[in-house]
ZAMARPA-705124 format. One record per residue (C-alpha): x, y, z; residue in three letters; residue number from 1. Coordinates in nm, 2 decimals, padded with zeros to 4 digits. Each point is the difference from the previous one (the first is absolute). Example, Ala and Ser with C-alpha at 12.3 -4.5 7.8 and 13.67 -1.06 7.14 Angstrom:
{X:01.23, Y:-00.45, Z:00.78, rest:ALA, nr:1} $
{X:00.14, Y:00.34, Z:-00.07, rest:SER, nr:2} $
//
This chain:
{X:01.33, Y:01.12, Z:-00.78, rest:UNK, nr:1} $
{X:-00.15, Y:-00.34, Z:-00.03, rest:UNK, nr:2} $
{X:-00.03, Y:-00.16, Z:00.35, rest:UNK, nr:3} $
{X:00.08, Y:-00.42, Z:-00.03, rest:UNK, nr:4} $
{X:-00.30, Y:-00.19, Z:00.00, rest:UNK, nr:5} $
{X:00.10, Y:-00.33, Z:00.31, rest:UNK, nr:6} $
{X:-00.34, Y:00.00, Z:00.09, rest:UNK, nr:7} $
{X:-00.01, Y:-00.36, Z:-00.16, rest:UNK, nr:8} $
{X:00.27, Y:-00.13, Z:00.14, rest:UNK, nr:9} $
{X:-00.08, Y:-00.08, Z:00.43, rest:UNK, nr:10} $
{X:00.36, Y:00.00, Z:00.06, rest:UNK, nr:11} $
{X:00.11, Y:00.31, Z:-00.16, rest:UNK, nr:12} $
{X:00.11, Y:00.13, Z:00.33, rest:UNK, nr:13} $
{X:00.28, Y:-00.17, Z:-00.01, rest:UNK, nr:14} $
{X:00.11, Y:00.24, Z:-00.26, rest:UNK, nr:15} $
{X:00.03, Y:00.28, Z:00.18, rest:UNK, nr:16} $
{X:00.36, Y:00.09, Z:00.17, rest:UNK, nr:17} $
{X:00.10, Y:00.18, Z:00.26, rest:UNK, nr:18} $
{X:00.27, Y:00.24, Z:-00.20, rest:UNK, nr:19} $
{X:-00.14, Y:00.29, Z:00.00, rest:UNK, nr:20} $
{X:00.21, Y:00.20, Z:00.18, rest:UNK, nr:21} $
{X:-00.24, Y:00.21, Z:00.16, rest:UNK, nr:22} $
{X:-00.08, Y:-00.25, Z:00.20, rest:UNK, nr:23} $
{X:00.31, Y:00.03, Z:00.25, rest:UNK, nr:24} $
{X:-00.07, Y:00.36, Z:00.04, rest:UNK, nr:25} $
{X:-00.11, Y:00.16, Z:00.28, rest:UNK, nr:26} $
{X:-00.26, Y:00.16, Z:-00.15, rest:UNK, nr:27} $
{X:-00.17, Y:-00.34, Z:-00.01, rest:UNK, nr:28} $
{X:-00.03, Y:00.15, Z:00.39, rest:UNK, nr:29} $
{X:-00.14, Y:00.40, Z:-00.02, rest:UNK, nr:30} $
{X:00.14, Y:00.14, Z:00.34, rest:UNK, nr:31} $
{X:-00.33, Y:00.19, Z:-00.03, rest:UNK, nr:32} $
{X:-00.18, Y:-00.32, Z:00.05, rest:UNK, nr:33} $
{X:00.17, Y:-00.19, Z:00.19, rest:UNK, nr:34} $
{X:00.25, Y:00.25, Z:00.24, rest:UNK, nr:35} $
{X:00.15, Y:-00.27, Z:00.20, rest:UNK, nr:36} $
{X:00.08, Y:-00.19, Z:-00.30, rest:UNK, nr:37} $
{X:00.41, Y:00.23, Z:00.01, rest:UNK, nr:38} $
{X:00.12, Y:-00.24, Z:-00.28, rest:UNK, nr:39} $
{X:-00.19, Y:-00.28, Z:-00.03, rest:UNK, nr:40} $
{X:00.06, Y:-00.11, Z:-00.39, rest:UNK, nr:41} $
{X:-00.19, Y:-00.29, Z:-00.12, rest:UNK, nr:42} $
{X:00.18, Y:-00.25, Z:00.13, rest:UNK, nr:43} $
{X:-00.14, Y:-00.29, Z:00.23, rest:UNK, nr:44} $
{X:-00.34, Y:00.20, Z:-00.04, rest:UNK, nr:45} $
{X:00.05, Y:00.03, Z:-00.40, rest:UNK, nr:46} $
{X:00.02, Y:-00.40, Z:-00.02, rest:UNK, nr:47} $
{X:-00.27, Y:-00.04, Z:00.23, rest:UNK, nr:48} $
{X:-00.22, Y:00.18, Z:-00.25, rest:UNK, nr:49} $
{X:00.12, Y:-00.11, Z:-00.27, rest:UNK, nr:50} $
{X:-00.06, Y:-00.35, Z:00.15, rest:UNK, nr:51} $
{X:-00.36, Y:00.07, Z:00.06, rest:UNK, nr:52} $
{X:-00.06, Y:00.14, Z:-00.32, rest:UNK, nr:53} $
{X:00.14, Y:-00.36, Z:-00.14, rest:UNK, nr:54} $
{X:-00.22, Y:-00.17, Z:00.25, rest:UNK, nr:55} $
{X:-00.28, Y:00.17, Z:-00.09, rest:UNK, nr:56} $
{X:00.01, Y:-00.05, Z:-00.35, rest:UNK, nr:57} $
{X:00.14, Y:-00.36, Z:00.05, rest:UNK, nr:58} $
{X:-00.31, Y:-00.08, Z:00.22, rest:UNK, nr:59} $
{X:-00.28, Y:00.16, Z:-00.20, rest:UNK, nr:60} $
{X:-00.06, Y:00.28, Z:00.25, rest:UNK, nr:61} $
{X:00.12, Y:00.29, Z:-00.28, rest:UNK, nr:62} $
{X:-00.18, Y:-00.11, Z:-00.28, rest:UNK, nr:63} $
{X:00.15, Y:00.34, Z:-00.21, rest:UNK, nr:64} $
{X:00.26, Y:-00.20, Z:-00.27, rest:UNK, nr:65} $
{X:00.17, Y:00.31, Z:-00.16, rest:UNK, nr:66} $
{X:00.29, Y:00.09, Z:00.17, rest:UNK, nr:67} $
{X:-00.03, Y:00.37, Z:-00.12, rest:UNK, nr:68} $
{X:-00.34, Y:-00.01, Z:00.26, rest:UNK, nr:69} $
{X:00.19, Y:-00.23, Z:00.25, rest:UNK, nr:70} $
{X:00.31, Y:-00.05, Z:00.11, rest:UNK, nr:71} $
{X:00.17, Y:00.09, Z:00.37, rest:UNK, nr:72} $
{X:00.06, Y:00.38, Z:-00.08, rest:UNK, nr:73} $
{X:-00.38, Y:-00.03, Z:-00.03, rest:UNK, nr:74} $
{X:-00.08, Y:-00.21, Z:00.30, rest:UNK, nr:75} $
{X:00.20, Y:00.22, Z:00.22, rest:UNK, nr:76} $
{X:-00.18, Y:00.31, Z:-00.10, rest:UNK, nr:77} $
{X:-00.33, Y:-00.12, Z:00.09, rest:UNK, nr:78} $
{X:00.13, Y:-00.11, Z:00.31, rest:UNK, nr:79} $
{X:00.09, Y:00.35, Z:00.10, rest:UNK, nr:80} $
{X:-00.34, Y:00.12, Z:-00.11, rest:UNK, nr:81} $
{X:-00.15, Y:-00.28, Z:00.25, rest:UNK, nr:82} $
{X:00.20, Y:00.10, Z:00.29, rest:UNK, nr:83} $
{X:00.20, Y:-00.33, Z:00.00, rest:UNK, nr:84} $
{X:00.33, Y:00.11, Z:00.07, rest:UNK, nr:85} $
{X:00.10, Y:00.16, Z:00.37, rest:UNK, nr:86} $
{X:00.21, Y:00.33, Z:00.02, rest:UNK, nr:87} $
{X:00.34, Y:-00.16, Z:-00.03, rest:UNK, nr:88} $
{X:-00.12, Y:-00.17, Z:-00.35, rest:UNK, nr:89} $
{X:-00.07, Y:-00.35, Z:00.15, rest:UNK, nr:90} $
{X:-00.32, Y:-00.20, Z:-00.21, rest:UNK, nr:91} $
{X:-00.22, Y:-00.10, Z:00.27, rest:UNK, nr:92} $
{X:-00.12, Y:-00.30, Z:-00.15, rest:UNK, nr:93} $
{X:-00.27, Y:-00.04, Z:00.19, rest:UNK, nr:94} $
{X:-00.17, Y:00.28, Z:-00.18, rest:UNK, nr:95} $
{X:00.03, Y:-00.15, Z:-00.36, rest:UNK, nr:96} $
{X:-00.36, Y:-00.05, Z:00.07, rest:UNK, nr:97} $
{X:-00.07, Y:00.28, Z:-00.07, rest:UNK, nr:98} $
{X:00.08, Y:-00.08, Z:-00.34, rest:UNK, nr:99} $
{X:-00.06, Y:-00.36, Z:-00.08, rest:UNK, nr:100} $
{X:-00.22, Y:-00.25, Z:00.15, rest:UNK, nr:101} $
{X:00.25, Y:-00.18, Z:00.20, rest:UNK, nr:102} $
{X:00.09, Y:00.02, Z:00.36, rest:UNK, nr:103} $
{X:00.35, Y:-00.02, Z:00.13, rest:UNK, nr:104} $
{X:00.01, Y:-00.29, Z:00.28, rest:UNK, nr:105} $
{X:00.38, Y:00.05, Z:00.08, rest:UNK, nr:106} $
{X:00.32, Y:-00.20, Z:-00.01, rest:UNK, nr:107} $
{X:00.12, Y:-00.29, Z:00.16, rest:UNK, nr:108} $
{X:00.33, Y:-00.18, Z:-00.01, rest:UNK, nr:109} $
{X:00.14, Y:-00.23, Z:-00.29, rest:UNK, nr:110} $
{X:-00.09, Y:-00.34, Z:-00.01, rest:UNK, nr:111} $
{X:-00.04, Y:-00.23, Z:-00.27, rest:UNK, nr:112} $
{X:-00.32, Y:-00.13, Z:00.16, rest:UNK, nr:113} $
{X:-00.14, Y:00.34, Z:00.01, rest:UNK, nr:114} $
{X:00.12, Y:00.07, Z:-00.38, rest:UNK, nr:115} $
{X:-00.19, Y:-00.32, Z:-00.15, rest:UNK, nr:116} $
{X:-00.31, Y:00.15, Z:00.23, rest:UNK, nr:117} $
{X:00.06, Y:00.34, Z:-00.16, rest:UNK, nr:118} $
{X:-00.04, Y:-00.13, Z:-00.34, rest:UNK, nr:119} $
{X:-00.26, Y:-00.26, Z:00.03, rest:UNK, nr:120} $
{X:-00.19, Y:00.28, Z:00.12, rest:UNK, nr:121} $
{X:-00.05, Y:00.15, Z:-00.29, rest:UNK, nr:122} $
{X:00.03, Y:00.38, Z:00.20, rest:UNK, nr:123} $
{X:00.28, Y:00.27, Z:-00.08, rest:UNK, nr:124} $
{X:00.32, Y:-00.01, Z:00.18, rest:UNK, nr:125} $
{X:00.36, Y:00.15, Z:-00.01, rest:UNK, nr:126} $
{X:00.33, Y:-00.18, Z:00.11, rest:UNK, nr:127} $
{X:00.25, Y:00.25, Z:00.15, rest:UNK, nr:128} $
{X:00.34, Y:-00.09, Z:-00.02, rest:UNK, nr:129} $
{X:00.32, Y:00.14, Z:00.15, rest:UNK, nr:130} $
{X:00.13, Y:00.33, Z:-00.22, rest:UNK, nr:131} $
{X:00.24, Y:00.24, Z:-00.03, rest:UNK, nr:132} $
{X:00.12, Y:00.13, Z:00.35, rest:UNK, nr:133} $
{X:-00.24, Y:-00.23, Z:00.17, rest:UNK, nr:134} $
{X:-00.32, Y:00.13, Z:-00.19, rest:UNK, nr:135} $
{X:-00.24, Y:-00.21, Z:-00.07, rest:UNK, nr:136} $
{X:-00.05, Y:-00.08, Z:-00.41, rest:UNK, nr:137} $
{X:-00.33, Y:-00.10, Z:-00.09, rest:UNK, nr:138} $
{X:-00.06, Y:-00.27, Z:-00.25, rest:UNK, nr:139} $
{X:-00.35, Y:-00.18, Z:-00.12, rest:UNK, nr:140} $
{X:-00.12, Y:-00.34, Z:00.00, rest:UNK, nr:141} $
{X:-00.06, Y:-00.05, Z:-00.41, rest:UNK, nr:142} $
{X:00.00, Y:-00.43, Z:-00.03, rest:UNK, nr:143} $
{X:00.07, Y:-00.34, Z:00.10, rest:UNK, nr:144} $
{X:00.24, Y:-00.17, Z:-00.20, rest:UNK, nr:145} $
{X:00.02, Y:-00.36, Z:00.20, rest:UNK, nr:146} $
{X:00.12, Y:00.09, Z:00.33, rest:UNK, nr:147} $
{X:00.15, Y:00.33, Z:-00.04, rest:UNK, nr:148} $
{X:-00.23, Y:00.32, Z:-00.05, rest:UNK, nr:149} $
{X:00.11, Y:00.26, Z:-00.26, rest:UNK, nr:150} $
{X:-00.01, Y:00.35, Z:00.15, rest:UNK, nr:151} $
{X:00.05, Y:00.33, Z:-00.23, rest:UNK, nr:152} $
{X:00.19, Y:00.27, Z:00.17, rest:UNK, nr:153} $
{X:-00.06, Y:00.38, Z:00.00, rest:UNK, nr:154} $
{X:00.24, Y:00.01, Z:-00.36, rest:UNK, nr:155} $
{X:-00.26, Y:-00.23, Z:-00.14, rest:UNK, nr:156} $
{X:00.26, Y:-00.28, Z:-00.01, rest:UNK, nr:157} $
{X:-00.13, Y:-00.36, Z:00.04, rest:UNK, nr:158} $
{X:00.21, Y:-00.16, Z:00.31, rest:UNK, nr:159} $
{X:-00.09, Y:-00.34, Z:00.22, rest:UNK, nr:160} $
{X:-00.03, Y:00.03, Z:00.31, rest:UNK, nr:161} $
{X:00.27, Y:-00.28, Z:00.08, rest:UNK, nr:162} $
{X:00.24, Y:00.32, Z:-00.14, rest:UNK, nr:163} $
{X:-00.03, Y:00.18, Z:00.32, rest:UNK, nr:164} $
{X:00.22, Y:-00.09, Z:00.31, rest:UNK, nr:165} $
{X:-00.23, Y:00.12, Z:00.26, rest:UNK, nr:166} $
{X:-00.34, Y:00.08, Z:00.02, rest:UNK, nr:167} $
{X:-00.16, Y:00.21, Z:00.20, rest:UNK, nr:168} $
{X:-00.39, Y:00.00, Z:-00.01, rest:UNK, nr:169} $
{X:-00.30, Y:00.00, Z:-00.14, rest:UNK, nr:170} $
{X:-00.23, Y:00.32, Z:-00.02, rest:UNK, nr:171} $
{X:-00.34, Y:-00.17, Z:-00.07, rest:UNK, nr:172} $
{X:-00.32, Y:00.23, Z:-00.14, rest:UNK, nr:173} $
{X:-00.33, Y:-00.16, Z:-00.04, rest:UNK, nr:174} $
{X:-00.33, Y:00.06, Z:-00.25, rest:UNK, nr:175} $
{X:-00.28, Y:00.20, Z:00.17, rest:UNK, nr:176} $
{X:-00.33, Y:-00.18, Z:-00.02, rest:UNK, nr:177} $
{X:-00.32, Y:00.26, Z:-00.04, rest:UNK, nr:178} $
//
């Protein structure tokens, strides 16, 4: 089977979709790896990877274009092999280091002054939104279009920010230097 060539195009990510139904399974969570994980299905921890996975690529930090060699399914199997995940099946994101030359720096509450910093800054960063049952849904920064910044959520739909009713914080990564 010919694989489709996106290598060309920098935002092919976005064509990847999150319907494969595998990835509501709980085999997304092998009791044998993580034992405490009784049914943890990929749900707030599914769009937090799938989240990075659009950050990294959105950011430059994944460089790989073909979403055959890239995608979340991907992502979250090398974190497993890097230990990144504790035994309930909870990414500890300070350990996507250990992949990727970035350092997580933590969250801190919603404001619009601390958005505007966020982006001038150049550096990677994830809005976390209110989500089903009080989960947190993950959602990154894409563009500035006047005043209101486009996001793209973990469907790989294009939404402004100004869509959400509340927002609850910023998780903010920064580029290691050396």
């Amino acid at each position: 089977m010919k694989t489709k060539d996106v290598t060309a195009d920098p935002q092919a990510y976005r064509n990847w979709r999150q319907a494969d139904k595998r990835y509501n399974q709980e085999e997304a969570w092998p009791a044998s790896l993580f034992p405490e994980a009784k049914f943890h299905i990929f749900r707030e921890c599914g769009c937090l990877i799938t989240s990075l996975a659009i950050m990294l690529r959105h950011f430059g930090i994944e460089k790989e274009g073909d979403e055959e060699l890239f995608n979340p399914w991907i992502l979250n199997e090398r974190l497993i092999r890097a230990g990144a995940f504790d035994p309930a099946g909870n990414l500890i994101l300070s350990d996507l280091n250990k992949l990727y030359p970035i350092e997580y720096i933590g969250s801190t509450a919603y404001t619009e002054e601390g958005l505007k910093k966020a982006v001038a800054s150049g550096e990677p960063f994830l809005i976390t939104v209110p989500g089903i049952r009080g989960e947190h849904h993950f959602i990154v920064p894409d563009h500035m279009e006047g005043d209101d910044l486009a996001t793209i959520d973990c469907a790989w739909e294009k939404e402004y920010l100004s869509q959400f009713d509340t927002i609850c914080e910023l998780r903010l990564f920064m580029g290691r230097t050396g």
